[in-house]
C-alpha positions, -999 to +999 in steps of 0.1 A: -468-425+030-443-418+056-456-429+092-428-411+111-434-380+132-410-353+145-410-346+178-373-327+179-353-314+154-334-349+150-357-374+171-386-390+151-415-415+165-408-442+136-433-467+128-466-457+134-497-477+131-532-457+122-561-462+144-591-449+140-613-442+169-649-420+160-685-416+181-711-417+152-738-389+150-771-393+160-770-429+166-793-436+192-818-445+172-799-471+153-787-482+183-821-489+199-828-514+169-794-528+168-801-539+204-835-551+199-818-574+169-789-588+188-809-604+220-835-615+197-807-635+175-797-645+212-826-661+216-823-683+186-784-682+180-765-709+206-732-686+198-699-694+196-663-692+218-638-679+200-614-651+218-648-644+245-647-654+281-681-656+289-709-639+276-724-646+241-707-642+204-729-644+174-726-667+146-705-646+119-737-635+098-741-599+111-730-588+080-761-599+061-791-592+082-812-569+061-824-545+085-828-509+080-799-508+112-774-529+102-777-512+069-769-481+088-738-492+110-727-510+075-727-474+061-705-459+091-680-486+084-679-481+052-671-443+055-648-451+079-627-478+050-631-446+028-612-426+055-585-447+064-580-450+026-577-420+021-552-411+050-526-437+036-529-428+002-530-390+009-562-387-009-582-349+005-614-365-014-632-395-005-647-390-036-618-401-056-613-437-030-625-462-052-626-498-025-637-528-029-637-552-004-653-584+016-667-582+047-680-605+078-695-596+111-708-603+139-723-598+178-713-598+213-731-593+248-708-595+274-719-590+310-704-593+345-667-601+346-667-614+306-641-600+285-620-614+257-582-626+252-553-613+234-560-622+198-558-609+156-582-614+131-556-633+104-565-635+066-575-599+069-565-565+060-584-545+088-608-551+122-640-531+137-653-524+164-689-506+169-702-498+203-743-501+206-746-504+245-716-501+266-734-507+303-726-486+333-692-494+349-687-504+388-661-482+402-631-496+418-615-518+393-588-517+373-591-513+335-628-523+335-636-532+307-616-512+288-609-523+249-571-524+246-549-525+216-516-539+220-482-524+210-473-548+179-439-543+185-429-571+204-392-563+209-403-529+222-406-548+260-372-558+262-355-536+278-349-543+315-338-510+323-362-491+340-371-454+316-354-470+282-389-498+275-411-482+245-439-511+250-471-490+246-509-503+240-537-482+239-567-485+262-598-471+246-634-466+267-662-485+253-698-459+245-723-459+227-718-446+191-681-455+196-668-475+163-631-483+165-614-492+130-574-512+131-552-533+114-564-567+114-529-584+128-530-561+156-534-579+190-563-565+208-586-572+239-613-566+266-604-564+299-633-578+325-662-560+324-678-550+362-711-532+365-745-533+360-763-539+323-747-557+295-721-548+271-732-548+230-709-543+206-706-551+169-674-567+151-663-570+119-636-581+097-624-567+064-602-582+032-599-555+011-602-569-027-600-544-050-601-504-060-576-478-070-563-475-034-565-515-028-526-514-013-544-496+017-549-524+036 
């Protein structure tokens, strides 16, 4: 599929990456178990430090906790593979998107100024990002913790003249019901979070395996 867009009759936008960026339908309820599961695996689950500046990260087992909710947000990222799929194969059915694929996941609480560095998931085809409690923000700073997606083309900040630089990144408001699907080498990360509550979100990472549309990845 061709990932260029007109925007004059001989000016494209070349090399486009697909993000996909959805709030899930009645998830509240889900949501109110998901929360309940993550600080009671808190409580027995020392965590880990990865890419996280304070807060807590899970140990990567998210993916297998048999709960009726996880089951749930398992489903929504599944649709959401089917999708994306779909798009680069320019299939109209998701019927017809047959994917296989492995899949590993796990929590994060972040509170009061935590956020996360700059980092990719290698050794994978695609990231997510789901959204169960997203606190309520302090005003008066800068980017709070805002998830950010970094322009991947690194020569695009070169320019030193000042209107000619292409660098883009995407910022992207964390919410409740908010899942966020990328490309796993896509540098991503959380800027400080300031207000009141704690953040919850759910992460996962993709290898795509298998399936009539396994090039999608």
């Amino acid at each position: 599929m061709d990932f260029s867009f007109p925007i004059t009759q001989d000016i494209s936008i070349a090399f486009a990456t697909p993000v996909l960026v959805r709030t899930i339908s009645n998830f509240e309820t889900v949501n109110e178990g998901l929360k309940k599961q993550v600080y009671a695996a808190r409580e027995e689950d020392g965590g880990v430090s990865i890419s996280n500046r304070g807060g807590w990260q899970s140990s990567p087992t998210l993916w297998n906790w048999e709960t009726p909710e996880v089951e749930a947000f398992k489903g929504w990222v599944h649709d959401s593979m089917l999708r994306m799929a779909a798009l680069l194969t320019q299939e109209t059915d998701l019927g017809n998107v047959d994917l296989q694929y492995v899949a590993g996941g796990w929590a994060n609480i972040n509170g009061q100024g935590n956020y996360n560095d700059g980092h990719v998931h290698p050794d994978c085809d695609w990231s997510c990002v789901y959204y169960a409690q997203a606190g309520e923000l302090e005003p008066g700073w800068d980017r709070n913790g805002k998830f950010e997606l970094h322009d991947p083309r690194t020569l695009a900040q070169a320019s030193k003249l000042a209107g000619y630089g292409f660098a883009r990144s995407l910022l992207i408001d964390p919410e409740p019901g908010k899942l966020i699907l990328f490309p796993a080498w896509m540098e991503h990360s959380v800027h400080p979070f300031y207000g009141t509550g704690e953040r919850i979100s759910l992460a996962v990472n993709i290898k795509i395996t298998g399936g009539r549309h396994a090039g999608a990845g």
